[in-house]
DORO-161939 format. One record per atom (N, C-alpha, C): residue in one letter; x, y, z; atom name. Coordinates in Angstrom, 1 decimal, always signed. Example, Ala and Ser with C-alpha at 12.3 -4.5 7.8 and 13.67 -1.06 7.14 Angstrom:
BEGIN
 type     px     py     pz atom
    A  +13.2   -5.7   +7.8    N
    A  +12.3   -4.5   +7.8   CA
    A  +13.2   -3.3   +7.8    C
    S  +12.8   -2.2   +7.1    N
    S  +13.7   -1.1   +7.1   CA
    S  +12.9   +0.0   +7.9    C
//
This chain:
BEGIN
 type     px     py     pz atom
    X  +89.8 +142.3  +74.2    N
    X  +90.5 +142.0  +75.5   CA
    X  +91.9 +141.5  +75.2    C
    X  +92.6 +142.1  +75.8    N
    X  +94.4 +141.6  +76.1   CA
    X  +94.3 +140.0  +75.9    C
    X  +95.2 +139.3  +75.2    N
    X  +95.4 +137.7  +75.6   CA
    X  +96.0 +137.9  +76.6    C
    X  +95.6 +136.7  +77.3    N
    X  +96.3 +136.5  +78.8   CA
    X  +96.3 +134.7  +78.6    C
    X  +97.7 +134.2  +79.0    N
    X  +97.7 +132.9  +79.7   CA
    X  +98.0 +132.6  +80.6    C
    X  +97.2 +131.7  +81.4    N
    X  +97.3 +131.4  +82.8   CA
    X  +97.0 +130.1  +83.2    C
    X  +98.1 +129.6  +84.1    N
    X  +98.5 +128.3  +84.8   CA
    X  +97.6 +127.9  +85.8    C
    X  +96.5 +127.0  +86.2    N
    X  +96.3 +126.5  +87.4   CA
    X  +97.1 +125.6  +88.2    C
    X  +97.5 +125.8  +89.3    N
    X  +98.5 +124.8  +90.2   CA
    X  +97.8 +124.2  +91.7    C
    X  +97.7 +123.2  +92.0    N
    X  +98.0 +123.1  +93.3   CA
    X  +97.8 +121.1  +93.4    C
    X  +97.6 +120.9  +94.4    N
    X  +97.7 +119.4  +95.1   CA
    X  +96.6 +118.5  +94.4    C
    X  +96.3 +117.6  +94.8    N
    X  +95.7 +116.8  +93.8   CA
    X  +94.4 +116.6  +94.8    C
    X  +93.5 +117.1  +94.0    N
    X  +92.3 +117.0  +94.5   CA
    X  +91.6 +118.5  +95.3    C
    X  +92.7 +119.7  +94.7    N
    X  +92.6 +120.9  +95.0   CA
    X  +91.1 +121.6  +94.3    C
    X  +90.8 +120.6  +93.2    N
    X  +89.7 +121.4  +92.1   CA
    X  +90.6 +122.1  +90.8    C
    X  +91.4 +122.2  +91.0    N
    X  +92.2 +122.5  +89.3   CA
    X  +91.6 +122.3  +88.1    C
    X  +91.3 +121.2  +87.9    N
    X  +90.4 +120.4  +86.6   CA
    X  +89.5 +121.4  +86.2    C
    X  +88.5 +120.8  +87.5    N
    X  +86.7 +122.0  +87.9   CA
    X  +87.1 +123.7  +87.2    C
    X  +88.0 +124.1  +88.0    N
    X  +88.4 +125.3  +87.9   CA
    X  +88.5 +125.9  +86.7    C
    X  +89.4 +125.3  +86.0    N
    X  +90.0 +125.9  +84.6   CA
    X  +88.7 +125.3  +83.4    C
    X  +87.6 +124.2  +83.9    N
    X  +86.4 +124.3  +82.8   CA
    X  +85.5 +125.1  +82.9    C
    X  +85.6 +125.9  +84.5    N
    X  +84.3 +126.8  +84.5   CA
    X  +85.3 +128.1  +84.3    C
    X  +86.4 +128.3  +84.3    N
    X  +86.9 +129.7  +83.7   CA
    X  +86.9 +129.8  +81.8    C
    X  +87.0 +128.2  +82.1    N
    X  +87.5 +129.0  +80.4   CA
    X  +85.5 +129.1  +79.8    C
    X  +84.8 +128.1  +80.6    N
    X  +83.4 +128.6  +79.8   CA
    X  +83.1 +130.0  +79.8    C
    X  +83.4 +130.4  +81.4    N
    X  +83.0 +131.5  +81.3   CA
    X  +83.5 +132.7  +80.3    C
    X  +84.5 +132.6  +80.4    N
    X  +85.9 +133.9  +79.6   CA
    X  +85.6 +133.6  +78.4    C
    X  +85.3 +132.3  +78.1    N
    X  +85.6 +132.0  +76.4   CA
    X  +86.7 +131.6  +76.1    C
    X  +87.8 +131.2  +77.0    N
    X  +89.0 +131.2  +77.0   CA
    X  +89.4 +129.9  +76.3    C
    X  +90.4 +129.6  +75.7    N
    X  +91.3 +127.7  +75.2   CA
    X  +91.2 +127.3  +77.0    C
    X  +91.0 +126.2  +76.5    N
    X  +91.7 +125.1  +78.0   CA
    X  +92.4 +124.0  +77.7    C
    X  +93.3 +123.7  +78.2    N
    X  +94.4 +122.6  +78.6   CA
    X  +94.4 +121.5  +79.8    C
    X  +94.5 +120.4  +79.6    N
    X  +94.5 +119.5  +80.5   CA
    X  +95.1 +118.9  +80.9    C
    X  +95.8 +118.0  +81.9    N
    X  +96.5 +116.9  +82.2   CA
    X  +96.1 +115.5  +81.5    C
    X  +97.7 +115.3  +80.9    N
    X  +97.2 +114.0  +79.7   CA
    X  +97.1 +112.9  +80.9    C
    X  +96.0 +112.0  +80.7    N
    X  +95.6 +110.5  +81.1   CA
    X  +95.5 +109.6  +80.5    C
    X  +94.8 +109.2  +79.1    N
    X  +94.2 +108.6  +78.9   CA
    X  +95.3 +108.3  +77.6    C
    X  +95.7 +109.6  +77.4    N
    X  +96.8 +108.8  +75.8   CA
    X  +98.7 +109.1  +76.8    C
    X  +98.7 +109.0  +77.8    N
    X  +99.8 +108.2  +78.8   CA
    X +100.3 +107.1  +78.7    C
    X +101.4 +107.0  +77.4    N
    X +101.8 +105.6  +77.5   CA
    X +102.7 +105.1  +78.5    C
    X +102.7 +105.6  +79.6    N
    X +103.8 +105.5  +80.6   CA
    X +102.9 +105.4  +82.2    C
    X +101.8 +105.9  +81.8    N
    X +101.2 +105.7  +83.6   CA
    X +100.8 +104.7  +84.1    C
    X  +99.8 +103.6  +83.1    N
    X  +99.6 +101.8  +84.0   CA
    X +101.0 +101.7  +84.2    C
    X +102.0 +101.4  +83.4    N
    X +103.6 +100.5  +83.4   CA
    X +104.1 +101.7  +85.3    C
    X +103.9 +102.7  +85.1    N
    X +104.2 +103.7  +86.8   CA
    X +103.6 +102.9  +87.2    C
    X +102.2 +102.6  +87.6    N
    X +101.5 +102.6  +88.3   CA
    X +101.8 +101.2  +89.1    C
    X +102.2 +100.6  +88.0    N
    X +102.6  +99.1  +88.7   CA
    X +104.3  +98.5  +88.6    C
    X +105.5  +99.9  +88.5    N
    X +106.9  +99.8  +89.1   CA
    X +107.0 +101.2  +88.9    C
    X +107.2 +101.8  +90.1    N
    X +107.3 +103.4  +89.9   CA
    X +108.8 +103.6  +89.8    C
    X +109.6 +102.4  +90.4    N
    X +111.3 +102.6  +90.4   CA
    X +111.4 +102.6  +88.8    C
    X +111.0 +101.8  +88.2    N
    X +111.2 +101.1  +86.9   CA
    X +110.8 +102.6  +85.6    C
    X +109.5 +103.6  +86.0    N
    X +109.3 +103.9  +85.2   CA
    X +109.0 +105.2  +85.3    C
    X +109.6 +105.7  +86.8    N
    X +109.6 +107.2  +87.0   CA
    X +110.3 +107.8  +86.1    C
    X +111.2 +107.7  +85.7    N
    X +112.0 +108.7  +84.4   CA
    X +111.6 +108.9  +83.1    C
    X +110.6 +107.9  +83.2    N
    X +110.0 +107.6  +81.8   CA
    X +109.0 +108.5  +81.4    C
    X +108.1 +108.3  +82.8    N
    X +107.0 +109.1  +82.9   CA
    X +107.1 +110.7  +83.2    C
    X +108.3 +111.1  +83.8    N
    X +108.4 +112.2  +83.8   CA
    X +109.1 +113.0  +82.4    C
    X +109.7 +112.1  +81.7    N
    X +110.3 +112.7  +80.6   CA
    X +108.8 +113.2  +79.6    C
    X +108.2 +111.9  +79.6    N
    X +106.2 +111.9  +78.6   CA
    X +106.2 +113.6  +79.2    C
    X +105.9 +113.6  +80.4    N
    X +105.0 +114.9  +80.9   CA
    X +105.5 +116.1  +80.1    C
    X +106.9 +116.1  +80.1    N
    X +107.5 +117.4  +80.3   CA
    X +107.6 +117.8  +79.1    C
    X +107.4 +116.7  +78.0    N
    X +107.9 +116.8  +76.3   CA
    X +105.7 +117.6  +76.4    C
    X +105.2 +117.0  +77.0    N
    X +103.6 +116.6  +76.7   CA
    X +103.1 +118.6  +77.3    C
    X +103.7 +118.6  +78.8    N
    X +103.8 +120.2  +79.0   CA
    X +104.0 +121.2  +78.4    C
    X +105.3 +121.1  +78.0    N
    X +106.1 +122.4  +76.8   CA
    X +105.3 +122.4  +75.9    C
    X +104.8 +121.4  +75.2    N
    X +103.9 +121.7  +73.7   CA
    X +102.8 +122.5  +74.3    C
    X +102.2 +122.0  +75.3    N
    X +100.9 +122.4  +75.3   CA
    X +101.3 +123.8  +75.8    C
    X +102.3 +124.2  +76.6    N
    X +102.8 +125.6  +77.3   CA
    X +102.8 +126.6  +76.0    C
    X +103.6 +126.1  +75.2    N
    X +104.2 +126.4  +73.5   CA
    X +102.7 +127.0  +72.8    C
    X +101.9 +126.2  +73.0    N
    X +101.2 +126.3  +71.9   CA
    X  +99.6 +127.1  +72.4    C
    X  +99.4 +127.3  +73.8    N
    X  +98.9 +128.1  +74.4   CA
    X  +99.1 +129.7  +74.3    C
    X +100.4 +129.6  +74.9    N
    X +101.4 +131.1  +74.9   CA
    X +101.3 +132.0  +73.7    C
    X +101.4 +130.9  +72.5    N
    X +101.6 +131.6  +71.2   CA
    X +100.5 +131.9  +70.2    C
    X  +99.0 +131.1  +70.7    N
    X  +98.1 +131.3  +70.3   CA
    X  +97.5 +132.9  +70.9    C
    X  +96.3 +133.5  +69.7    N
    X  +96.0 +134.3  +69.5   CA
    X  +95.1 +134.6  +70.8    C
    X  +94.2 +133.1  +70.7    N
    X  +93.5 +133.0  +72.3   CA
    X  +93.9 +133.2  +73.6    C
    X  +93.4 +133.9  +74.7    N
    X  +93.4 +133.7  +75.7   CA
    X  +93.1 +132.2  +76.2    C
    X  +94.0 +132.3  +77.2    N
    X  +94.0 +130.3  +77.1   CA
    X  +94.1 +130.3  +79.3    C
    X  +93.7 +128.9  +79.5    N
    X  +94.0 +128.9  +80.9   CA
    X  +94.5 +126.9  +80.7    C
    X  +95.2 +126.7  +81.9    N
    X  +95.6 +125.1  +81.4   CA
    X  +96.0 +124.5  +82.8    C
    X  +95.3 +123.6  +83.3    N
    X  +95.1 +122.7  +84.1   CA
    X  +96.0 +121.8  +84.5    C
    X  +97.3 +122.5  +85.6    N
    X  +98.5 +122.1  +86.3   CA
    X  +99.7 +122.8  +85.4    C
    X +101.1 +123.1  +85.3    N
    X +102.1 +123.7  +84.8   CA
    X +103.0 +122.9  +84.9    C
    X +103.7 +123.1  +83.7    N
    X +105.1 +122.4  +83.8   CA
    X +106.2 +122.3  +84.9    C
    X +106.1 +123.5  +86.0    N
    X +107.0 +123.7  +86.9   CA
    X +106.6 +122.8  +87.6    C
    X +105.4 +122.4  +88.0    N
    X +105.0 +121.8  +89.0   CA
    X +105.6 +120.1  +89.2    C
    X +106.1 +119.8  +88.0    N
    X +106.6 +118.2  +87.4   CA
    X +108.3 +118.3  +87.9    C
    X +108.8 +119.3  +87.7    N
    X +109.9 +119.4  +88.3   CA
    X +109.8 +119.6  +90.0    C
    X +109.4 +120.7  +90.5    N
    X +109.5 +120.9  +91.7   CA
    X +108.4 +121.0  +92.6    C
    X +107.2 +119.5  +92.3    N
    X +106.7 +118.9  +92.9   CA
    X +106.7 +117.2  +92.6    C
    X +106.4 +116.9  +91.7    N
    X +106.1 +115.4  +91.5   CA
    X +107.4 +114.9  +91.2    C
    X +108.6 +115.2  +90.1    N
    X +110.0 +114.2  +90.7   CA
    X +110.6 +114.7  +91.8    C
    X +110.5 +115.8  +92.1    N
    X +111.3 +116.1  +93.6   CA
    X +110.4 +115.0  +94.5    C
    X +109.3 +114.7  +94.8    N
    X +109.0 +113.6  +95.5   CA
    X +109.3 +112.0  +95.1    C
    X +108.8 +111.9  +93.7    N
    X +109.9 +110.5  +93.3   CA
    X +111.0 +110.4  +94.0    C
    X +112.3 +111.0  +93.8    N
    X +113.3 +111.2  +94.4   CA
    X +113.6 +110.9  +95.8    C
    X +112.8 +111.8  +96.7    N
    X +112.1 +111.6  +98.2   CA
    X +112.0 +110.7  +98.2    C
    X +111.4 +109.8  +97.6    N
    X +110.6 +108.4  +98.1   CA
    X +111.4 +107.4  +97.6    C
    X +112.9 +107.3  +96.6    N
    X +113.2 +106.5  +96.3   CA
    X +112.8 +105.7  +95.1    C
    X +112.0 +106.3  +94.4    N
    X +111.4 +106.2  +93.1   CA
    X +112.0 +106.8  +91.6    C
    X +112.8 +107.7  +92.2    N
    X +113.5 +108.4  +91.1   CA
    X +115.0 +108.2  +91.7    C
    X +115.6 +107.2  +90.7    N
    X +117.8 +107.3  +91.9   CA
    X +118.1 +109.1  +91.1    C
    X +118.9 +109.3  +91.7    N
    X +119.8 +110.5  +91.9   CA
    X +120.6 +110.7  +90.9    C
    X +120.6 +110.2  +90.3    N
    X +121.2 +109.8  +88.8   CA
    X +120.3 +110.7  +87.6    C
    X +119.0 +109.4  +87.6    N
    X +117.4 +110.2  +86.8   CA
    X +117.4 +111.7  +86.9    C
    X +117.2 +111.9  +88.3    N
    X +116.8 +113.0  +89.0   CA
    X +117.5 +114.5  +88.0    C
    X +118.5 +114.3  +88.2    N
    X +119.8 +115.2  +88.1   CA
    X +120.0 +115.1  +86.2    C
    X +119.8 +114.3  +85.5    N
    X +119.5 +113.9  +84.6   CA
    X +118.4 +115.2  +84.0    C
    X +116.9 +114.4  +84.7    N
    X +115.8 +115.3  +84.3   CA
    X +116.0 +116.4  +84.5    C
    X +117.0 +117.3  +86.0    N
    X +116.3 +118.4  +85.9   CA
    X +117.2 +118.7  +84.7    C
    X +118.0 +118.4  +84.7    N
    X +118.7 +119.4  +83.6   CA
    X +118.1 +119.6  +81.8    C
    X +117.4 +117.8  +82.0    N
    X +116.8 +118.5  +80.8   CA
    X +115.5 +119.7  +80.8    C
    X +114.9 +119.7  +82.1    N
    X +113.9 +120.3  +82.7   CA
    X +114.1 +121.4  +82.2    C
    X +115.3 +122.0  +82.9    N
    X +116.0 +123.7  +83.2   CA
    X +115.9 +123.9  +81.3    C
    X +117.1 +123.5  +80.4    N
    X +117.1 +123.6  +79.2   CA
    X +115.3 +123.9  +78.7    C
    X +114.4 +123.2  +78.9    N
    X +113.0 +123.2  +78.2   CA
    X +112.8 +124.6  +78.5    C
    X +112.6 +124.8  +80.0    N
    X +111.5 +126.3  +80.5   CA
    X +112.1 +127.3  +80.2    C
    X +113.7 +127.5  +80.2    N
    X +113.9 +128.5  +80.0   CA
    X +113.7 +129.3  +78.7    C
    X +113.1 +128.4  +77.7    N
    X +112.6 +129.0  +76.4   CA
    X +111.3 +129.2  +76.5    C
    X +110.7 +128.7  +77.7    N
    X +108.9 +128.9  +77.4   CA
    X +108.6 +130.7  +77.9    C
    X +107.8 +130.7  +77.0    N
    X +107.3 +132.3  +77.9   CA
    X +106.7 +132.2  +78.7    C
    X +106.8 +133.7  +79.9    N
    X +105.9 +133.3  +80.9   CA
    X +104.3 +133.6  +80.9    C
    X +104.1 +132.7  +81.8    N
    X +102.4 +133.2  +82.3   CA
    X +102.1 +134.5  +82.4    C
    X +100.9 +135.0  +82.3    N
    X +100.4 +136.4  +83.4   CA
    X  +99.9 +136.2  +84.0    C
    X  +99.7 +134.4  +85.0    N
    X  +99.7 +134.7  +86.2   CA
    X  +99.2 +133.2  +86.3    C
    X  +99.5 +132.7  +88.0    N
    X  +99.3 +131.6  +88.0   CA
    X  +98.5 +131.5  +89.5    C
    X  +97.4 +130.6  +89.2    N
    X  +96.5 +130.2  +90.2   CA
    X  +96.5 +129.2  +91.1    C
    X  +97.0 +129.4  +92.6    N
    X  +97.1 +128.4  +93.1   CA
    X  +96.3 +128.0  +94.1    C
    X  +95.7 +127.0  +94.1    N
    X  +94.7 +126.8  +95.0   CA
    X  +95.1 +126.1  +96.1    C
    X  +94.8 +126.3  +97.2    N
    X  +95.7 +125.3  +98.1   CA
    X  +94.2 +124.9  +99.0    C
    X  +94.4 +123.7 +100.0    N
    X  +93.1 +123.5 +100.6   CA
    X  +93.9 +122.7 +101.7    C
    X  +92.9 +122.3 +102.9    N
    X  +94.0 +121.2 +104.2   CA
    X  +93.9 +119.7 +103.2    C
    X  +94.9 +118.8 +103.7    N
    X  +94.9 +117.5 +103.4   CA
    X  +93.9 +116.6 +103.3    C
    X  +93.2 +117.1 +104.6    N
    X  +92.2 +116.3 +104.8   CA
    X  +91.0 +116.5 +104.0    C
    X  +90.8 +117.4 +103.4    N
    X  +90.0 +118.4 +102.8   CA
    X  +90.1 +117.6 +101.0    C
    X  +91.5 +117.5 +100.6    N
    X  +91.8 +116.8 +100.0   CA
    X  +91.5 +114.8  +99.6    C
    X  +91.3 +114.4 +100.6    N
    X  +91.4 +113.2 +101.0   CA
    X  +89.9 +112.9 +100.5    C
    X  +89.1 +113.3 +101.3    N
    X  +87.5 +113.5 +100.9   CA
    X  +87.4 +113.3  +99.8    C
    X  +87.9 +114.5  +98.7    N
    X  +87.6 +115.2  +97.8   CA
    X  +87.9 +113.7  +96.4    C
    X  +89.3 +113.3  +96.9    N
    X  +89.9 +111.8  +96.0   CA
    X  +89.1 +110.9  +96.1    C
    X  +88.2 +110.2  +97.3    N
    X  +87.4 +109.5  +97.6   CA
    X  +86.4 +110.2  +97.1    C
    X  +85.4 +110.9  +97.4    N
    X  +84.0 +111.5  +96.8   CA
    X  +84.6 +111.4  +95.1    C
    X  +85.0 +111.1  +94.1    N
    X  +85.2 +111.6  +92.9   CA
    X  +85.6 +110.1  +92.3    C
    X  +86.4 +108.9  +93.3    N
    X  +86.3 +107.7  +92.8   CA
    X  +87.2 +107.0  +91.9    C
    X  +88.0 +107.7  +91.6    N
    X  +89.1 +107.3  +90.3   CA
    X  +89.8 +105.8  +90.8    C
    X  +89.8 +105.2  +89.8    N
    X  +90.7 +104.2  +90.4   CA
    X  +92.2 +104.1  +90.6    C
    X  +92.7 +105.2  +89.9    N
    X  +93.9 +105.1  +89.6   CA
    X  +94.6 +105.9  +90.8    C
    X  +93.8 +106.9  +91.4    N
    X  +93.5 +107.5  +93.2   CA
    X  +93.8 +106.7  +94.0    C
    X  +93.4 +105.3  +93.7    N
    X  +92.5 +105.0  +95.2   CA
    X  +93.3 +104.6  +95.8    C
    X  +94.6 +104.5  +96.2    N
    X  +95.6 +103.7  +96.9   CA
    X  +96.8 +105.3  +97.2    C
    X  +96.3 +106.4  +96.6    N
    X  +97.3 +107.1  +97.4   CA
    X  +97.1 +107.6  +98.6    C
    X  +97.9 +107.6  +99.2    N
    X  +98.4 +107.7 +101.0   CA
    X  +98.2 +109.5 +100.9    C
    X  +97.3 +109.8 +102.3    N
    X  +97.5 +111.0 +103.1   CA
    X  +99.2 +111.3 +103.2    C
    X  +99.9 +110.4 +103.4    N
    X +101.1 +111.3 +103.5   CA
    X +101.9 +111.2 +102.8    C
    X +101.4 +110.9 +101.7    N
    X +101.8 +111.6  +99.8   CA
    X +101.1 +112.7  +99.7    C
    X +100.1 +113.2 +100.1    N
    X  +99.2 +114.4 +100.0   CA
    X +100.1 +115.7 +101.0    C
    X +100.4 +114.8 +102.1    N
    X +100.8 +115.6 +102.7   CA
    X +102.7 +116.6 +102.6    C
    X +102.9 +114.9 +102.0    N
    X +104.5 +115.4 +101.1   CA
    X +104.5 +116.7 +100.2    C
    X +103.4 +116.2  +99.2    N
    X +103.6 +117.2  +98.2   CA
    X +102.8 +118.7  +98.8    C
    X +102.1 +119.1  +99.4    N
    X +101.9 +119.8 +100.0   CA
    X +102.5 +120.7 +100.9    C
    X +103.9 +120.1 +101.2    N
    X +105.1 +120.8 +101.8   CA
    X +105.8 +120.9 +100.6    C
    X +106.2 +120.4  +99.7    N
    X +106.7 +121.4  +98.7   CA
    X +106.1 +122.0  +97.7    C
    X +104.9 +121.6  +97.7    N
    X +104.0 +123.6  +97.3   CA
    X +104.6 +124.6  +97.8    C
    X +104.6 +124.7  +99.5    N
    X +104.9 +125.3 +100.1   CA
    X +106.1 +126.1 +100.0    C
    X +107.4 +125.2  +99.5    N
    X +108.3 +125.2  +99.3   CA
    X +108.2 +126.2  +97.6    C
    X +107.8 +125.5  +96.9    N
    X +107.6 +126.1  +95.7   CA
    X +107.3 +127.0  +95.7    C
    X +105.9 +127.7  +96.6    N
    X +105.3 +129.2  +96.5   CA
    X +106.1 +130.1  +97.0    C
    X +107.0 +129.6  +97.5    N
    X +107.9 +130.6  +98.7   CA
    X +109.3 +130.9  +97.6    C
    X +109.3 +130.7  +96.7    N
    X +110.4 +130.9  +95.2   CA
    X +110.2 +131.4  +94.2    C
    X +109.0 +131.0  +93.7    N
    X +108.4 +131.0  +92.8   CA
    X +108.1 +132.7  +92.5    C
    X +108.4 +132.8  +91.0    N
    X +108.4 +134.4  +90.7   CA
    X +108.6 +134.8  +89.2    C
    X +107.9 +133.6  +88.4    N
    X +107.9 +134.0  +87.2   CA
    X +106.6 +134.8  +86.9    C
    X +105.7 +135.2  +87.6    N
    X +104.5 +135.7  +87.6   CA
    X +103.8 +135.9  +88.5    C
    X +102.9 +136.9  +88.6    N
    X +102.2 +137.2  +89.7   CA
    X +101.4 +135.5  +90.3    C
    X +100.9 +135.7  +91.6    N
    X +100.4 +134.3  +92.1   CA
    X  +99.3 +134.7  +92.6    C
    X  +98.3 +134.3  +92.1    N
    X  +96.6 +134.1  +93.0   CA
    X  +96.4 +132.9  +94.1    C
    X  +96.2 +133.2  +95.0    N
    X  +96.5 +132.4  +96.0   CA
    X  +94.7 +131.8  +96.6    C
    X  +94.2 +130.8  +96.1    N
    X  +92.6 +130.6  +96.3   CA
    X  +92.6 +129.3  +97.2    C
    X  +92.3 +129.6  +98.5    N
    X  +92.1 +128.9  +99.5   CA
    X  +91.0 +128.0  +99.1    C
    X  +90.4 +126.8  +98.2    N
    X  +89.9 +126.0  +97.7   CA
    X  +89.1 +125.4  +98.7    C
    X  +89.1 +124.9  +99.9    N
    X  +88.3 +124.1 +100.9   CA
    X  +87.1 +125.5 +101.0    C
    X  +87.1 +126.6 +100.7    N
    X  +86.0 +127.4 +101.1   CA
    X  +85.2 +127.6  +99.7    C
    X  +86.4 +127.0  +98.6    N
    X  +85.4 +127.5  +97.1   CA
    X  +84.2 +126.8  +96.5    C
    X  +83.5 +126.8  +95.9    N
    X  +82.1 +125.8  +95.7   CA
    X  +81.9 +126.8  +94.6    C
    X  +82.9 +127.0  +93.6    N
    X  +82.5 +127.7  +92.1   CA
    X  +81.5 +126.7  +91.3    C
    X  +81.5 +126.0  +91.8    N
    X  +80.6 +125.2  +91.2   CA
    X  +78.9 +124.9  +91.0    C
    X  +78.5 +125.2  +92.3    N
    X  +77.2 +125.4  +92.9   CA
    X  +77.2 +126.9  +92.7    C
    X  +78.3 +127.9  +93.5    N
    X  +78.1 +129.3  +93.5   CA
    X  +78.7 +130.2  +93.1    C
    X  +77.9 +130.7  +92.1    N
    X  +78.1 +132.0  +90.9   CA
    X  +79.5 +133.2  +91.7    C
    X  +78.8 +133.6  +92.9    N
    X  +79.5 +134.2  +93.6   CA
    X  +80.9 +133.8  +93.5    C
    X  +80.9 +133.0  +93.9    N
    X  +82.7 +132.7  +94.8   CA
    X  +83.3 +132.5  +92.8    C
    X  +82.9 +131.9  +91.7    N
    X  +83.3 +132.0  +90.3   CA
    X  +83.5 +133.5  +90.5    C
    X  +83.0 +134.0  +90.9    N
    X  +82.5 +135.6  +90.2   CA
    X  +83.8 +136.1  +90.5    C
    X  +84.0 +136.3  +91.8    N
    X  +85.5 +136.5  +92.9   CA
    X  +86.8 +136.5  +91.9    C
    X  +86.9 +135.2  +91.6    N
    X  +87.9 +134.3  +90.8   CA
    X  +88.2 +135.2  +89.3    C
    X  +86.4 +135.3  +88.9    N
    X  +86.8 +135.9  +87.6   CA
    X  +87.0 +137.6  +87.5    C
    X  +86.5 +138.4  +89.0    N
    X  +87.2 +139.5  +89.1   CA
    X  +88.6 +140.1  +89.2    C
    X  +89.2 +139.0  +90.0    N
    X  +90.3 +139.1  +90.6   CA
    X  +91.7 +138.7  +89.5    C
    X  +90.8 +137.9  +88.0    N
    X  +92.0 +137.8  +86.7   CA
    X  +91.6 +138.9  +86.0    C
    X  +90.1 +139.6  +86.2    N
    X  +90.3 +140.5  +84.9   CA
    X  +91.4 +141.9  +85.8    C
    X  +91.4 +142.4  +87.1    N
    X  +91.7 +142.9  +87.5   CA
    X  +93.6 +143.1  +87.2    C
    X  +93.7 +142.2  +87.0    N
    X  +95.2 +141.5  +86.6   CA
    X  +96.2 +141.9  +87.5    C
    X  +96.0 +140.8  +88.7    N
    X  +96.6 +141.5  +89.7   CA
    X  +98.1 +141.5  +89.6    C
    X  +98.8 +142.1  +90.1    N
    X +100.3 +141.9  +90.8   CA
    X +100.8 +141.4  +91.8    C
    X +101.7 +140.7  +91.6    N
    X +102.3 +139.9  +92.5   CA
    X +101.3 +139.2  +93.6    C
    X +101.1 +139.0  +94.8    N
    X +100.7 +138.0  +94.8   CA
    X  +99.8 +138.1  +96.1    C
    X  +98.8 +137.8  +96.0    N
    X  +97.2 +138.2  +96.4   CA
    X  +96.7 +137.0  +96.8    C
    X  +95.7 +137.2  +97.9    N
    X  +95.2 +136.3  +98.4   CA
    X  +93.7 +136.3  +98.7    C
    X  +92.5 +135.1  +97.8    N
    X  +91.2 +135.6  +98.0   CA
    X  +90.4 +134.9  +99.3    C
    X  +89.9 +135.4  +99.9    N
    X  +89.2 +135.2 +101.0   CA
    X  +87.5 +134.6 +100.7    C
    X  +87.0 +133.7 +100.5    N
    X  +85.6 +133.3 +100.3   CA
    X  +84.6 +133.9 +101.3    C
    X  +83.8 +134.3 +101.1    N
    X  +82.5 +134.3 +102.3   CA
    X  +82.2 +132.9 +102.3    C
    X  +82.4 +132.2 +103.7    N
    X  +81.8 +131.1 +104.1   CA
    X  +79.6 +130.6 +104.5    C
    X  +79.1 +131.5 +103.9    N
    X  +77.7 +131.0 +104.1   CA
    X  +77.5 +131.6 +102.2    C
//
């Protein structure tokens, strides 16, 4: 089989995580995660986000590239749980918004941003799952994190408009577009099945799957 690497993207509490452990079981594929737990910059966020937004976005982006880097270049077919782009033109574009990131940082980062990606190679294709807010909201509550439990609907809802924003740009690679609130890859073989037709098929540009709801 062709190597293929591929990005999962979308809002937080979209299923991303879920997503890219039952692709890569299935495929046989490498998987990649979002760093938590060796984040020396996220309690110190968590409790002055003015103080340590630059910090924490600088960790991400050094922590992305490797893992982008080192996916891309391996022999494996690889899939990896959120993308680099998404740090630029969702999560500090919202710092910023909110006053968490001054304009200074901002402008700072992207540029060291721009300099990083433009060396990474691209995807063959990137998965974005989108679902309603509300749908989301549930989803952060049912799952229990502590580190969750204090974000606001209309931080869900912020970043959610610039998804939006982002998908409507975005063109380094074809885009799978998986309407998430109807997916249950988890319980049903089916709707995985969908998901894993629709990458071997290798689609172009940019498609959108429809679940059967029963």
């Amino acid at each position: 089989m062709t190597k293929r690497f591929i990005l999962v993207a979308g809002n937080i509490g979209a299923g991303k995580t879920s997503l890219t452990r039952q692709l890569g079981q299935r495929l046989n594929w490498d998987t990649a995660y979002e760093s938590v737990q060796d984040n020396p910059y996220l309690a110190d966020f968590y409790e002055d986000m003015a103080q340590w937004s630059f910090h924490l976005q600088i960790f991400f982006l050094g922590h992305r590239a490797n893992h982008h880097l080192n996916l891309a270049k391996s022999d494996r077919s690889a899939i990896s749980d959120r993308s680099i782009y998404e740090d630029a033109h969702i999560f500090a574009r919202a710092l910023n918004h909110l006053g968490n990131l001054p304009q200074r940082d901002y402008e700072s980062y992207l540029s060291v941003y721009e300099r990083v990606v433009v060396g990474l190679p691209r995807p063959d294709l990137l998965l974005f799952l989108k679902a309603p807010v509300p749908i989301l909201v549930e989803r952060i509550q049912a799952r229990g994190r502590e580190i969750e439990s204090n974000i606001p609907q209309s931080y869900l809802e912020l970043l959610d408009t610039f998804y939006d924003d982002w998908m409507n740009t975005f063109d380094l690679c074809p885009v799978l577009t998986i309407p998430s609130d109807d997916l249950n890859f988890v319980n049903r073989e089916d709707h995985l099945d969908i998901v894993v037709q629709a990458i071997e098929d290798k689609l172009a540009g940019r498609e959108e799957i429809v679940f059967p709801s029963a």
